[in-house]
BALOBA-1460 file (C-alpha; in Angstrom, 3 decimals):
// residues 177
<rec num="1" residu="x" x="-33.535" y="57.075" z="-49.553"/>
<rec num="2" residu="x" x="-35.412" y="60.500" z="-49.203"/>
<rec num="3" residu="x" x="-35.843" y="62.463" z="-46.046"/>
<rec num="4" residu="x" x="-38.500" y="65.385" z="-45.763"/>
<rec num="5" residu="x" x="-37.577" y="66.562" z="-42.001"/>
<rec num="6" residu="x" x="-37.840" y="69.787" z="-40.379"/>
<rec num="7" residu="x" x="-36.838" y="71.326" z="-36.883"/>
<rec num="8" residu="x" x="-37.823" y="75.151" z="-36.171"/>
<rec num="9" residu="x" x="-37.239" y="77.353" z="-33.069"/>
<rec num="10" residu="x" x="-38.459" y="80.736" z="-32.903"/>
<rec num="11" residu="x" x="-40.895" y="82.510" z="-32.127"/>
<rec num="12" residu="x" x="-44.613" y="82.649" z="-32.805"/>
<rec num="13" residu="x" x="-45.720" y="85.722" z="-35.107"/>
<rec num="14" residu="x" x="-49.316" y="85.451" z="-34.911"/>
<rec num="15" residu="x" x="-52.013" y="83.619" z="-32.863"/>
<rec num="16" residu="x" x="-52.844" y="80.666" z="-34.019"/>
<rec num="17" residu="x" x="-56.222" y="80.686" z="-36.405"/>
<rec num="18" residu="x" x="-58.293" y="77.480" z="-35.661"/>
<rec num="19" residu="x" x="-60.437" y="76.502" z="-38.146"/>
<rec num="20" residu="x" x="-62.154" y="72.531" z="-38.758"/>
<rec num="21" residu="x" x="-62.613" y="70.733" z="-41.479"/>
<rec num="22" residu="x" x="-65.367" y="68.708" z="-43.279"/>
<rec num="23" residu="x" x="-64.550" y="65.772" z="-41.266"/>
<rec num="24" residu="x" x="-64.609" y="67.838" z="-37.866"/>
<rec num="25" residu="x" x="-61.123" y="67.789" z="-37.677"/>
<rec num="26" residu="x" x="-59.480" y="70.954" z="-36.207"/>
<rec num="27" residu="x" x="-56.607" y="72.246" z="-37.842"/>
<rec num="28" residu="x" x="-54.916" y="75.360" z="-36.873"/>
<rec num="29" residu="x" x="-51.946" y="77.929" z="-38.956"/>
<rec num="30" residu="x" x="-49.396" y="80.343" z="-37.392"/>
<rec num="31" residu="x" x="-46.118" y="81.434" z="-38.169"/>
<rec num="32" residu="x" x="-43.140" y="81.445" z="-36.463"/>
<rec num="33" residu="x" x="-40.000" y="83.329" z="-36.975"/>
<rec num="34" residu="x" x="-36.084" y="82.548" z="-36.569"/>
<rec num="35" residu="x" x="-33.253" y="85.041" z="-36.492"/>
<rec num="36" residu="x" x="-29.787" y="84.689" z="-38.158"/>
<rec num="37" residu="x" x="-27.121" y="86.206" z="-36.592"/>
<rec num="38" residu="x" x="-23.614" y="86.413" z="-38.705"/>
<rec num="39" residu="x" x="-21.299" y="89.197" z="-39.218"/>
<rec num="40" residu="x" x="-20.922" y="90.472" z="-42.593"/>
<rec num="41" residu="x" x="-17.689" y="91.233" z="-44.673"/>
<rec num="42" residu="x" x="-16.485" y="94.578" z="-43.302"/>
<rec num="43" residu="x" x="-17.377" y="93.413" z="-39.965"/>
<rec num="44" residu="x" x="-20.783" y="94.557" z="-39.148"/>
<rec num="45" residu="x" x="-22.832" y="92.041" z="-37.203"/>
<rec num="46" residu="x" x="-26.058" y="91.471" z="-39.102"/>
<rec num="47" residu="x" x="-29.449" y="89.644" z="-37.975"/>
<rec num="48" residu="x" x="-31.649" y="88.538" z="-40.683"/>
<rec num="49" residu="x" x="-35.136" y="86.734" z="-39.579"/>
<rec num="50" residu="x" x="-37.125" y="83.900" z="-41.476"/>
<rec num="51" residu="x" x="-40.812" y="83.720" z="-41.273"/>
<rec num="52" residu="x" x="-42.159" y="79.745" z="-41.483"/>
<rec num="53" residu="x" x="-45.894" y="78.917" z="-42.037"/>
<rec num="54" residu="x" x="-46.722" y="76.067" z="-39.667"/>
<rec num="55" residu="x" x="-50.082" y="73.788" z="-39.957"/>
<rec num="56" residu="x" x="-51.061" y="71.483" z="-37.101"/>
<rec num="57" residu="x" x="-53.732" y="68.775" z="-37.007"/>
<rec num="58" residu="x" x="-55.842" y="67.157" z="-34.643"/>
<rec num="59" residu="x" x="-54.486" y="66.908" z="-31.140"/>
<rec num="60" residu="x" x="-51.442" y="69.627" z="-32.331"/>
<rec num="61" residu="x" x="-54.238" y="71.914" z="-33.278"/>
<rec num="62" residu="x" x="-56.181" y="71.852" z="-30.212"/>
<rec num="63" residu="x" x="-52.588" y="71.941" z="-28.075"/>
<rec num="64" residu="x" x="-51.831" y="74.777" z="-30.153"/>
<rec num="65" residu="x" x="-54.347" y="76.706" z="-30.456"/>
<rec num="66" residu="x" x="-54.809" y="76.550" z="-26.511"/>
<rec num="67" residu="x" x="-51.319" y="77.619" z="-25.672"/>
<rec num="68" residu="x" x="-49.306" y="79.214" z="-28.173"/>
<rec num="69" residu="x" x="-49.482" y="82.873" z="-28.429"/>
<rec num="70" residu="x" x="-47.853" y="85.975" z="-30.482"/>
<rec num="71" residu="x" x="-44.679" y="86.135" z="-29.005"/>
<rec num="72" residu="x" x="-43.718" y="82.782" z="-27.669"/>
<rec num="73" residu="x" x="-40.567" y="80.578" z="-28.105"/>
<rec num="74" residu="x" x="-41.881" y="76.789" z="-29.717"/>
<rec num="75" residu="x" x="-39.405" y="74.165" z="-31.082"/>
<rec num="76" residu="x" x="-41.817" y="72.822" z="-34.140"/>
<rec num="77" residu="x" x="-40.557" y="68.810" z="-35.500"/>
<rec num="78" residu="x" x="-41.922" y="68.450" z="-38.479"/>
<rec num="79" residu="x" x="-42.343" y="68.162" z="-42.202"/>
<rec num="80" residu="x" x="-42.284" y="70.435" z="-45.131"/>
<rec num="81" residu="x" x="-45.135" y="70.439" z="-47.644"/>
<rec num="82" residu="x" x="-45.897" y="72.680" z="-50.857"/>
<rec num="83" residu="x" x="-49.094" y="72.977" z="-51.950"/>
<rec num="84" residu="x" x="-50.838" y="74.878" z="-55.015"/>
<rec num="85" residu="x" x="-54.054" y="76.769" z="-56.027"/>
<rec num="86" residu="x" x="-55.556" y="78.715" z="-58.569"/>
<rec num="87" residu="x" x="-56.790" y="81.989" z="-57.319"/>
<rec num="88" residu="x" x="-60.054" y="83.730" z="-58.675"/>
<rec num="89" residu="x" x="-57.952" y="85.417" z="-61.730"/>
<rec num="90" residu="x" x="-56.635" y="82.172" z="-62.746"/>
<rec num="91" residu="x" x="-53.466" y="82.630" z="-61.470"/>
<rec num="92" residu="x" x="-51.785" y="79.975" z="-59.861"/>
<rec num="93" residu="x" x="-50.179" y="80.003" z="-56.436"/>
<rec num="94" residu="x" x="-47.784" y="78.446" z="-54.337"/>
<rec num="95" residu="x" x="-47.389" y="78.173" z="-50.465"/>
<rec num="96" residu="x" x="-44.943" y="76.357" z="-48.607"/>
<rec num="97" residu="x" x="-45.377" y="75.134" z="-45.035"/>
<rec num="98" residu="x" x="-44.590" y="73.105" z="-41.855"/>
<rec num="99" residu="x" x="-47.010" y="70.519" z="-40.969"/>
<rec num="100" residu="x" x="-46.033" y="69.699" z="-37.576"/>
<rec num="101" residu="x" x="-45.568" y="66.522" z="-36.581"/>
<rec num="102" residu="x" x="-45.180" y="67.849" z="-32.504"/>
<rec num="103" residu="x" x="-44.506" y="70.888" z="-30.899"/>
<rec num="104" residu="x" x="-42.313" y="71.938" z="-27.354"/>
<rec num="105" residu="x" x="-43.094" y="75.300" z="-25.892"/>
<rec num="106" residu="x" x="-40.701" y="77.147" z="-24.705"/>
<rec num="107" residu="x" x="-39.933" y="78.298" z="-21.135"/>
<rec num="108" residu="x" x="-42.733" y="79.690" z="-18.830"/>
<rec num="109" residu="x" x="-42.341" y="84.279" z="-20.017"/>
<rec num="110" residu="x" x="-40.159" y="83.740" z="-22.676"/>
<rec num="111" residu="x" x="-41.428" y="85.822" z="-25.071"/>
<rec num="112" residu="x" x="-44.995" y="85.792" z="-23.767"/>
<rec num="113" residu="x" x="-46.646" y="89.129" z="-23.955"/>
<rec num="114" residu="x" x="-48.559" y="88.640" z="-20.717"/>
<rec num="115" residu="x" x="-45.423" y="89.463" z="-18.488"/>
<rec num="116" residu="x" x="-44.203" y="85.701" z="-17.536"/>
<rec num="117" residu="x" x="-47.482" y="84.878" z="-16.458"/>
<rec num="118" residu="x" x="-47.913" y="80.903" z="-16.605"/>
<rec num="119" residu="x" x="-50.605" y="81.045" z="-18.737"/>
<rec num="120" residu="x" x="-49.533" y="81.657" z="-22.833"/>
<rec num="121" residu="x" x="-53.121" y="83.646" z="-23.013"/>
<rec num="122" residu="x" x="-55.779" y="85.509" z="-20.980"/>
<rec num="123" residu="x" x="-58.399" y="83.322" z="-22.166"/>
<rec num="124" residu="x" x="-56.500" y="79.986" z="-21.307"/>
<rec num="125" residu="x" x="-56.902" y="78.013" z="-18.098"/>
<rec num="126" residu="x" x="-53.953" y="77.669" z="-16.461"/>
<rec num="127" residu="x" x="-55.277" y="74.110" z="-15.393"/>
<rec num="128" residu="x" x="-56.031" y="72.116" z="-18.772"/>
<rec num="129" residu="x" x="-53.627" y="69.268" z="-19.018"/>
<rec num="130" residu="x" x="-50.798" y="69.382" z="-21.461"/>
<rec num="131" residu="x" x="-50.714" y="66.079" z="-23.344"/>
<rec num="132" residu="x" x="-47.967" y="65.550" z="-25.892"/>
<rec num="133" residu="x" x="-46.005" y="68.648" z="-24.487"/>
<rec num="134" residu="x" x="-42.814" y="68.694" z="-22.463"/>
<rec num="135" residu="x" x="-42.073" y="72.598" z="-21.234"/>
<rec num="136" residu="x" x="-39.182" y="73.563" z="-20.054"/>
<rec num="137" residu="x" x="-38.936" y="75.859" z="-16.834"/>
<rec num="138" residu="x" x="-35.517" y="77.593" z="-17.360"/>
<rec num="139" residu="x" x="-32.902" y="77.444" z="-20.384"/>
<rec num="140" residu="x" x="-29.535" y="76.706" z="-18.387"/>
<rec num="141" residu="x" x="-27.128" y="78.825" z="-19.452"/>
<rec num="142" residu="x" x="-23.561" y="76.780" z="-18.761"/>
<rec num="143" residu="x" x="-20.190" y="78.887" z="-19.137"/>
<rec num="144" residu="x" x="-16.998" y="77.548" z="-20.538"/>
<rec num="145" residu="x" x="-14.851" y="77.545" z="-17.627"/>
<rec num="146" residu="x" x="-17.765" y="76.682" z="-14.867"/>
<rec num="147" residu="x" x="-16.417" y="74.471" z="-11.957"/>
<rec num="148" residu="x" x="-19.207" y="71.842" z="-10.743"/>
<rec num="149" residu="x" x="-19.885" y="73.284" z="-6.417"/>
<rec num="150" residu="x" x="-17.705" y="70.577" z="-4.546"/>
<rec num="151" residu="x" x="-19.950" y="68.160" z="-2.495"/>
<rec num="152" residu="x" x="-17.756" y="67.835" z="0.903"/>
<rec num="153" residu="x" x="-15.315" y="68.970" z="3.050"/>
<rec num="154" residu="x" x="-11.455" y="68.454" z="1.202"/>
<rec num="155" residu="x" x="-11.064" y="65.615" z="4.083"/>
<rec num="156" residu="x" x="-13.841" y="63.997" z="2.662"/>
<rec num="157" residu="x" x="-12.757" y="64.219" z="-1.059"/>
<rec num="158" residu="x" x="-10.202" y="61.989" z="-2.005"/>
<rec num="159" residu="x" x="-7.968" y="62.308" z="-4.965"/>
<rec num="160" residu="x" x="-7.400" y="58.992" z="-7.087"/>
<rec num="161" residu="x" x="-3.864" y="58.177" z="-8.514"/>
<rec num="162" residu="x" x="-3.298" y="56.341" z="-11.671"/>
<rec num="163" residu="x" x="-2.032" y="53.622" z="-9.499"/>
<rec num="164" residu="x" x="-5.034" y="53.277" z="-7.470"/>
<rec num="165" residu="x" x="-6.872" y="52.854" z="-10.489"/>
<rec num="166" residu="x" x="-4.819" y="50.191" z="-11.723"/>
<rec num="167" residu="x" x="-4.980" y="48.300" z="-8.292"/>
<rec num="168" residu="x" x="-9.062" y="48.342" z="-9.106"/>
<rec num="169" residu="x" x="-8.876" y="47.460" z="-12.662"/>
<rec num="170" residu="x" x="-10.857" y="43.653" z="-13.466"/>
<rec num="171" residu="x" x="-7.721" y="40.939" z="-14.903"/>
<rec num="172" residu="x" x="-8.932" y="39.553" z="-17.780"/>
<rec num="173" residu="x" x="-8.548" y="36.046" z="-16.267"/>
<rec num="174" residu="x" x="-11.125" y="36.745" z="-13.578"/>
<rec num="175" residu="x" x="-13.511" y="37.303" z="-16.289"/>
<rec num="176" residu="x" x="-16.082" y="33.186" z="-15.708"/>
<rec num="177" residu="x" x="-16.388" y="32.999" z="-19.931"/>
């Protein structure tokens, strides 16, 4: 069994180029980047970023190419693909990429250039519907001790023994088959 599957967050690098092809397909290519954060040997924190090429067809392209801008967080499912050339001095050349199977942008100013506007770009209407596209409003950020707000008075909470528990517990002979 062979699996060819791909999951990038990051950011977006460029604008996305749109171009179509012979059929009148659109297709469009950006790049997005991740970080790596680790701390070296001697203990110096280090960041190291990875730049992916990402191609989208079709619907992707047109979603793309409508919403994503430089800057912006996108969580790209897809698939890797290698694909070869021979440039004009008969050299040949190799370019790997992620053709994007769908796309999730990230929260509304994360990373967008245009201040946390709702729009991801000037020339964008902030209307057009968003097919194929869940966005998320806020990343919750949950701490390791956090303490869910208590939804009553103490009167009205009541605290459960083991016993109690055991008192409401189904006897295996009450059970019809």
């Amino acid at each position: 069994m062979n699996l060819n599957k791909i999951f990038i967050l990051g950011n977006v690098t460029r604008d996305p180029e749109v171009r179509s092809m012979p059929n009148g397909g659109q297709v469009t290519s950006f790049s997005v980047a991740t970080n790596r954060f680790y701390t070296a040997a001697n203990g110096e924190k280090k960041t190291e970023a990875e730049f992916h090429n990402v191609v989208c067809f079709g619907k992707l392209a047109d979603i793309s190419s409508r919403y994503l801008n430089k800057g912006g967080l996108v969580l790209i499912e897809g698939r890797i693909k290698t694909r070869n050339w021979v440039n004009a001095q008969g050299v040949k050349q190799y370019r790997t990429e992620v053709i994007a199977d769908s796309l999730q942008l990230g929260p509304k100013g994360a990373g967008n250039t245009g201040g946390g506007s709702a729009n991801y770009g000037s020339s964008k209407p902030s209307h057009a519907p968003e097919p194929e596209i869940q966005r998320q409003e806020e990343i919750p950020v949950i701490e390791e001790d956090y303490a869910p707000p208590s939804t009553g008075s103490a009167e009205e909470q009541k605290t459960v023994s083991f016993e109690d528990e055991a008192a409401d517990e189904i006897d295996v002979k009450d059970i019809p088959f």
